[in-house]
C-alpha positions in Angstrom: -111.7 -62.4 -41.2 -110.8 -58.8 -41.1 -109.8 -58.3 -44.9 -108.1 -54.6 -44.3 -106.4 -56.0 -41.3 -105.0 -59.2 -43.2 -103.7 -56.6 -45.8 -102.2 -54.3 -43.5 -99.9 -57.6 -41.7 -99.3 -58.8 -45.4 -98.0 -54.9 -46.1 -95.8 -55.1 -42.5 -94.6 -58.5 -44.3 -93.4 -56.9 -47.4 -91.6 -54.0 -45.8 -90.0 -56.4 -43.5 -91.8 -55.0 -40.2 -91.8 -59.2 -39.1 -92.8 -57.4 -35.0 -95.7 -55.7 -36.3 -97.1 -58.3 -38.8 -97.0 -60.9 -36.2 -98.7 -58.4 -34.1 -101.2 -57.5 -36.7 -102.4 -61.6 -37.4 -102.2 -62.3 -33.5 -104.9 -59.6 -34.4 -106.8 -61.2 -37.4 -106.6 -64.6 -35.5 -107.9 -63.4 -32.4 -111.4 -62.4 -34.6 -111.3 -65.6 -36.5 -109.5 -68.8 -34.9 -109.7 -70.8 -37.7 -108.1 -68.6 -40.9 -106.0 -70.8 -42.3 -104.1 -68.0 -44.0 -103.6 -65.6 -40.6 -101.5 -68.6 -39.3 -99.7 -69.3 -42.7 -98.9 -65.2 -42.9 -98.0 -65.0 -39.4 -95.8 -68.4 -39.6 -93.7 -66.6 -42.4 -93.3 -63.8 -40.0 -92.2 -65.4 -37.4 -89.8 -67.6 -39.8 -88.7 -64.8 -41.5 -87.7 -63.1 -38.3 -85.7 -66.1 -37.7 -88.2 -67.7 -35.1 -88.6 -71.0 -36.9 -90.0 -73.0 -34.3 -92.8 -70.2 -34.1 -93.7 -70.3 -37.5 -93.9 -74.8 -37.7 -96.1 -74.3 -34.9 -98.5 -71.7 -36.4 -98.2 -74.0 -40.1 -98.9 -77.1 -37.4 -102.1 -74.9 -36.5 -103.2 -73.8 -40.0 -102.7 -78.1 -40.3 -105.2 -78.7 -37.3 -108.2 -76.5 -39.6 -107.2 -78.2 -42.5 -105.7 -81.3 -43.1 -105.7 -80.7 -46.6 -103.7 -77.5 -46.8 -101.1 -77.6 -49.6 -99.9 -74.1 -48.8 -99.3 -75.1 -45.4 -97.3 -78.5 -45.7 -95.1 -76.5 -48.4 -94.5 -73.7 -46.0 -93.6 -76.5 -42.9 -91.7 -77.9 -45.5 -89.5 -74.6 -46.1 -89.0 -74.4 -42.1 -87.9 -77.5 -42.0 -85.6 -78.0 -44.2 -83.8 -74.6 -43.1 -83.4 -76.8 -39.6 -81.9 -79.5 -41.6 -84.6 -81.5 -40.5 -84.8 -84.2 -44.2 -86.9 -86.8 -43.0 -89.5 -84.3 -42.0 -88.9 -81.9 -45.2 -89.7 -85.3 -47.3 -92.5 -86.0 -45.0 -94.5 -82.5 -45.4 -93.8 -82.5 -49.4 -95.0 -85.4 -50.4 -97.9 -84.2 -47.9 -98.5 -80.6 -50.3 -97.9 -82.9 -52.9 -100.6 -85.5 -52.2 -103.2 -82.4 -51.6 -102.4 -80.9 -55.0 -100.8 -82.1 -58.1 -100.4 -78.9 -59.4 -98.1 -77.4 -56.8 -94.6 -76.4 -59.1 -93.2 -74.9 -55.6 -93.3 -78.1 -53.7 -92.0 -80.5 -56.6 -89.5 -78.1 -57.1 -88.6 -78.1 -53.2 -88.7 -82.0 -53.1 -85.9 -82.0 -56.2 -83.9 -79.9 -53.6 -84.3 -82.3 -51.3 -83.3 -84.9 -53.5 -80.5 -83.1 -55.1 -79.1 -82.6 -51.3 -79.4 -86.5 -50.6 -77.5 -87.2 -53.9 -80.6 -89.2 -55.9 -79.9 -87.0 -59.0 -82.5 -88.8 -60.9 -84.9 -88.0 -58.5 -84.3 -85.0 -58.4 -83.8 -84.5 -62.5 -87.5 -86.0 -62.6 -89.0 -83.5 -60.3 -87.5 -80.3 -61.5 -88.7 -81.6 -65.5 -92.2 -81.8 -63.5 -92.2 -78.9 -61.8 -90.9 -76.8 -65.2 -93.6 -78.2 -66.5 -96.2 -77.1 -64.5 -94.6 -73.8 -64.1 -94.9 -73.6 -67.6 -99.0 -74.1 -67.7 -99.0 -71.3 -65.2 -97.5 -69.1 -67.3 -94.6 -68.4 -65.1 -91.7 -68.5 -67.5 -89.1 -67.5 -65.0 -90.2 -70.7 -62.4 -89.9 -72.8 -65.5 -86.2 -71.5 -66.6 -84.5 -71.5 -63.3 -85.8 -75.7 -63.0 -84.4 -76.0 -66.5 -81.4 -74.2 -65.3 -81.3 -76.9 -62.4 -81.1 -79.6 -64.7 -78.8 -78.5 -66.7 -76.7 -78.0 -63.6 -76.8 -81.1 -61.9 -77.1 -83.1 -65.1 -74.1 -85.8 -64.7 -71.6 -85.4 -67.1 -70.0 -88.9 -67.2 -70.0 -91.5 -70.2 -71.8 -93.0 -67.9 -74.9 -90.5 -67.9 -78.0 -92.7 -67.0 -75.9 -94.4 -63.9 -77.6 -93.1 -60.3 -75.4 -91.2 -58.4 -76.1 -91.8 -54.4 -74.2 -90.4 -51.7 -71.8 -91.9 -49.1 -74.0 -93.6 -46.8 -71.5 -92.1 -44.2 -71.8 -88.8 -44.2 -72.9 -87.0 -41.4 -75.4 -83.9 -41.5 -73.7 -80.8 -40.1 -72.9 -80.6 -36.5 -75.1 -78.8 -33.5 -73.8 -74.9 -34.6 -72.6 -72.4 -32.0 -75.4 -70.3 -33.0 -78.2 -73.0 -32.9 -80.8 -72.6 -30.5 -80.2 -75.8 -29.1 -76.9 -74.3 -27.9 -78.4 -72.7 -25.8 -80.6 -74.8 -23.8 -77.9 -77.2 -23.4 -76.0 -73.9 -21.9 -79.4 -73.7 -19.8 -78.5 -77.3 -18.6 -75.0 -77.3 -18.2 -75.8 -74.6 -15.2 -78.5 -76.6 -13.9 -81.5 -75.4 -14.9 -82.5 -78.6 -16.1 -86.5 -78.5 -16.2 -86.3 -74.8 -18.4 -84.2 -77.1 -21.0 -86.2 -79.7 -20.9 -89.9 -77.4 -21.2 -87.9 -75.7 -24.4 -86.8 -78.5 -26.2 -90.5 -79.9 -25.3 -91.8 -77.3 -27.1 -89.3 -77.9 -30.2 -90.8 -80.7 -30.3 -94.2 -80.6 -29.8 -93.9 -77.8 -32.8 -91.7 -80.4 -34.9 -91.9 -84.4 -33.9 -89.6 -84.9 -36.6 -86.6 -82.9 -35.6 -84.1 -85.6 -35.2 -81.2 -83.1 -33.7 -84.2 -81.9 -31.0 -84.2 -86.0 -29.5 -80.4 -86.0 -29.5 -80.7 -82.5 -27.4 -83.4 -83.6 -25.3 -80.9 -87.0 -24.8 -78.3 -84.5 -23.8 -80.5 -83.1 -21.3 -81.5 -86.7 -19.9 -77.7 -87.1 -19.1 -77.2 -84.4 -17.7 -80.7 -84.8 -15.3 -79.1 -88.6 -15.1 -82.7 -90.0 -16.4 -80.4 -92.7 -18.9 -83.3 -94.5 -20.3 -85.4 -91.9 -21.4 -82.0 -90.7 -23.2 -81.1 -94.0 -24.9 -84.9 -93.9 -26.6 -84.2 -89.8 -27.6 -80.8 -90.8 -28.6 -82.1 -94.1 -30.5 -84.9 -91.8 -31.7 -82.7 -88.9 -33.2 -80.7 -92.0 -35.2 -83.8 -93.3 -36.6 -84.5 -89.4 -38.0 -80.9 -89.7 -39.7 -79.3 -87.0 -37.0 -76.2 -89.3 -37.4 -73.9 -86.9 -36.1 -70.7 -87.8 -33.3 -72.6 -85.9 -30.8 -75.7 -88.2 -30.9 -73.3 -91.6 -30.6 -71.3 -89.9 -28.1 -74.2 -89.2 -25.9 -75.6 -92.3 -26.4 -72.5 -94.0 -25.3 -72.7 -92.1 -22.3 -76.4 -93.4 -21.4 -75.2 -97.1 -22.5 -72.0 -96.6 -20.1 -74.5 -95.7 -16.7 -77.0 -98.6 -18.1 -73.9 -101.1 -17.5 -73.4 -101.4 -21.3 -69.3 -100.7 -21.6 -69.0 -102.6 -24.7 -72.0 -100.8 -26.4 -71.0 -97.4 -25.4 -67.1 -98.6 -26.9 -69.2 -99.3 -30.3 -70.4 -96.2 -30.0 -67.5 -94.0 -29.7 -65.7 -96.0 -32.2 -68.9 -94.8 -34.9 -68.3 -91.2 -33.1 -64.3 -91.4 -34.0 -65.2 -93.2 -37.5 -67.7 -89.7 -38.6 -65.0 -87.5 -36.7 -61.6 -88.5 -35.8 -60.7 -85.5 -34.1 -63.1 -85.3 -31.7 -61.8 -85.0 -28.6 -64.6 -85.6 -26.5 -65.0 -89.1 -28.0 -61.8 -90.2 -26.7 -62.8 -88.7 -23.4 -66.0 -91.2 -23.8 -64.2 -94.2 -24.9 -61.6 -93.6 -22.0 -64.6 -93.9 -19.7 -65.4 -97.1 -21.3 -62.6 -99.1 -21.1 -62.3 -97.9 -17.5 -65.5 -99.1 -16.6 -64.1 -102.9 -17.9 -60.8 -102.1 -16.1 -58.8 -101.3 -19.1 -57.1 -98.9 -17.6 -54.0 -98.4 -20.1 -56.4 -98.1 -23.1 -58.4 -95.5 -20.8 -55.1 -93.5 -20.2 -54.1 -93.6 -23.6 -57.8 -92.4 -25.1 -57.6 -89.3 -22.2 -53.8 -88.6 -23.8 -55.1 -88.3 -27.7 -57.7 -86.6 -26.3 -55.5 -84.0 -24.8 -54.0 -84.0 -27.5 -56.6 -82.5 -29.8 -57.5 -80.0 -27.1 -55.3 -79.5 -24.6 -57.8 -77.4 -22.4 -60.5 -80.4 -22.4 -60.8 -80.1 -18.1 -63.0 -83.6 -18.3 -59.9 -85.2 -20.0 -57.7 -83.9 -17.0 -60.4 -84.9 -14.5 -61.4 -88.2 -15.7 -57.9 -89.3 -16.5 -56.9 -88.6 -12.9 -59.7 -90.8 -11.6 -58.2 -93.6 -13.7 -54.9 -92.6 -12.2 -56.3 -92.9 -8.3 -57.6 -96.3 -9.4 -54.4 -97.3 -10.4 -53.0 -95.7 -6.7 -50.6 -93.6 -8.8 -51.5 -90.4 -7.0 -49.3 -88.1 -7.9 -50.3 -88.4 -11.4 -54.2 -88.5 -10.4 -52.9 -85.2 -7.9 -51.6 -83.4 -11.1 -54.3 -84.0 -13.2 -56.8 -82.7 -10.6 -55.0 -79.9 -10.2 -55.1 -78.8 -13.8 -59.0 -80.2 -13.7 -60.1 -77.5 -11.0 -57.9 -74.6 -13.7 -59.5 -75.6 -16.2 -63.1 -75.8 -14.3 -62.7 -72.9 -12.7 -61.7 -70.6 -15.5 -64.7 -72.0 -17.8 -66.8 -71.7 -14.7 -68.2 -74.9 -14.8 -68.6 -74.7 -11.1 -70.4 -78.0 -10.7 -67.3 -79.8 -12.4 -64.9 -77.8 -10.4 -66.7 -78.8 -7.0 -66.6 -82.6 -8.3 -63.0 -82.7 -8.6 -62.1 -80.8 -6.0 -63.7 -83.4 -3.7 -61.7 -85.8 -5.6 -58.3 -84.1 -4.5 -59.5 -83.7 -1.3 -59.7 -87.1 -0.7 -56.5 -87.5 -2.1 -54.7 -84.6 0.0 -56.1 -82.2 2.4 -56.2 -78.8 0.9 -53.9 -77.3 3.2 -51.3 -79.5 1.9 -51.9 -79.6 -1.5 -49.9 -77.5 -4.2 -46.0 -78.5 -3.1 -46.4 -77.4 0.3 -44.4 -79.3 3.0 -45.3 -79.4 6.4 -48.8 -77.2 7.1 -47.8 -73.2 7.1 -48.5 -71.8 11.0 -51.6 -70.8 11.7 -52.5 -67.6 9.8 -51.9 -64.1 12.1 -52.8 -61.1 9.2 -55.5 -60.4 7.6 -53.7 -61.4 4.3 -52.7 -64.7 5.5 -56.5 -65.1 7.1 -57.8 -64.3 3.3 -55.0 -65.9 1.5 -55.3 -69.4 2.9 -59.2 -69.1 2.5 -58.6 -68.7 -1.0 -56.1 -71.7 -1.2 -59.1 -73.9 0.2 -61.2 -73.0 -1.8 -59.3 -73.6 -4.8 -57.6 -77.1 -3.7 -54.5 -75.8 -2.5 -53.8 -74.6 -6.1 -51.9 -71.5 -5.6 -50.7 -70.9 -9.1 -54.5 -71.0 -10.1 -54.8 -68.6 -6.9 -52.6 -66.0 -8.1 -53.5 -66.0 -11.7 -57.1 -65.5 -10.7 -55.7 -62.3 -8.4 -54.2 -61.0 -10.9 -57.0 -61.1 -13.5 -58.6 -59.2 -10.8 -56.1 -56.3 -10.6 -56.4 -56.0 -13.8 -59.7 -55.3 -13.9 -60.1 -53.4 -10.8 -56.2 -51.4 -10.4 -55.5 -49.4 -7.6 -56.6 -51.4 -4.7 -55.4 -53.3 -1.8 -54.2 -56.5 -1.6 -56.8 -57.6 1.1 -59.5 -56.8 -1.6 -58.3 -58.3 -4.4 -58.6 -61.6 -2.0 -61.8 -60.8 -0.9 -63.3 -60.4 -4.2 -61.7 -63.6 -5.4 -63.4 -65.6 -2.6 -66.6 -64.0 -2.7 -67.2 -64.4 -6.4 -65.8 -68.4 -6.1 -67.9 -68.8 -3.5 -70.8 -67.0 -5.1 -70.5 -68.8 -8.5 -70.4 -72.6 -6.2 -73.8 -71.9 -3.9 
């Protein structure tokens, strides 16, 4: 191993330059494949930077070398548990643990874990451990701040020796805006299934214990309408403890299309038990009890779920379906109509095209939207464009208008015909 080049990455590191230190180990790793401490340095890098998968791949690599690594379980560990990933956390500390007996740093870390699972004992015991051996390093400040720790989380209760566990119930966090995994499912909803898929591969091929990477690969499955391989993700993320409403929901989903109506009801009913507001699960459950033709239970599941969230377009959309089975088509009419509003302004163009079929079959476009009789045949240019736009949009000419005159808004000064025009050519472009 280069020894200047290591120091000048670990320099990069301490200034925070996390580009050029990873450049500077992709360096010190190309000479020598098998330093153990390039891919630890580089893994903080990359973590540090805020690429976390990155650096549990590179700690994965150090782990290939070196089974034995302490340093490198610990810092897997770290990355880990800033995913929220416990079960694999627990899994890599005991790991550093195992390999050295003297690490403070990872008892400490597994009395966080602890601590955030509510075994306060546990935790207690490993923090008095890892003071300990902080304190035969010499390193009075590790030893105070576990001290501290147990003095915080010391119960307080006549009661004192009695474990305190937590609520078997509680769900981790949900999938964040800002997580990564929002956007590959982003990637998916616009179709670009097989990109999802190869990322969340990757997730997991860097982390097989990510429980919240099976229920987004499950997701993915759905959507690519492969059901099986998402019941085992889904079944698979549960087993990790990712027992969040989005995993049952999905899961409910895959149990619905595998002819399993009463399993994908259980299923919603956990989602509604861990989050009664979620609107979505009433959208699933709604499903459900269509699929064994109770229809009234469906309607009233697609109403709380509107609701909650009055823009939910799959609400609208599946609520009209259950309408047209019921041949109350003026209700399913109405709730397409607001379907393809919804759809289109969220661009979910897929979705849009699906119930606007729907309508179609329901009314012909030129009729829809309160029209009588059908218009004359269009003469003007305005008329030609006008009624173009009307097709494409189901007939919805309050939709029609509002979308014109987002565009003027945009683009003042310009003539009616063009306004139409660009309205139909961005539809039509946003549909191919």
């Amino acid at each position: 191993m280069s020894a200047p080049l290591f120091q000048q990455g670990q320099a990069q590191l301490r200034q925070k330059q996390y580009a050029d230190a990873i450049a500077t180990f992709t360096q010190v790793l190309d000479a020598d494949p098998f330093s153990i401490d390039a891919y630890c340095q580089r893994g903080l890098a990359y973590y540090d930077s805020g690429n976390v998968y990155a650096a549990i791949e590179d700690y994965g690599k150090a782990l290939e070398i070196d089974s034995k690594s302490a340093k490198a379980y610990y810092c897997r560990a770290l990355a880990r548990l800033s995913l929220k990933n416990i079960p694999g956390t627990m899994a890599d500390v005991e790991l550093a643990i195992g390999c050295d007996r003297t690490y403070a740093a990872a008892y400490k870390l597994r009395a966080i874990v602890h601590r955030k699972q509510g075994e306060i004992p546990a935790a207690i015991a490993d923090f008095k451990v890892a003071s300990g051996l902080y304190l035969d390093q010499k390193d009075a400040e590790g030893a105070r701040q576990c001290i501290d720790k147990i003095e915080e989380i010391r119960p307080k209760t006549p009661n004192a020796n009695a474990p305190i566990t937590k609520s078997p119930n509680a769900p981790p966090p949900a999938l964040s805006e800002k997580d990564y995994f929002t956007q590959i499912l982003d990637r998916a909803k616009i179709g670009q299934l097989s990109q999802a898929l190869s990322d969340i591969n990757w997730v997991l091929q860097a982390d097989p214990q990510d429980g919240k990477a099976y229920c987004c690969r499950g997701l993915v499955y759905c959507k690519q309408g492969n059901y099986q391989a998402a019941m085992a993700d889904f079944n698979q993320a549960l087993t990790l403890k990712f027992e969040d409403p989005i995993t049952f929901r999905g899961r409910s989903k895959a149990r619905l299309n595998l002819k399993d109506p009463q399993g994908a009801i259980a299923d919603c009913n956990q989602a509604l038990f861990l989050s009664p507001e979620d609107s979505d699960a009433y959208v699933a459950r709604g499903n459900a009890y269509r699929a064994i033709g109770h229809h009234l239970g469906a309607i009233e599941d697609y109403a709380e779920a509107l609701r909650l969230n009055g823009n939910n377009a799959d609400a609208f959309y599946q609520r009209g379906l259950t309408y047209a089975g019921m041949k109350e088509n003026p209700q399913a009419i109405a709730d397409y109509q607001r379907a393809i509003s919804l759809f289109c302004a969220q661009e979910e163009w897929f979705n849009y095209q699906q119930v606007l079929a729907q309508l179609n079959q329901l009314q012909p476009p030129a009729q829809a939207a309160n029209q009588a009789p059908p218009p004359p045949p269009p003469q003007t240019t305005h008329e030609r464009l006008w009624q173009r736009l009307l097709d494409l949009l189901g007939g919805n000419q309050e939709l029609a208008k509002g979308m014109v005159r987002s565009t003027k808004a945009h683009y003042p000064g310009r003539s009616e015909e063009w306004y139409l025009e660009t309205v139909i050519l961005n539809l039509e472009d946003h549909m191919r």
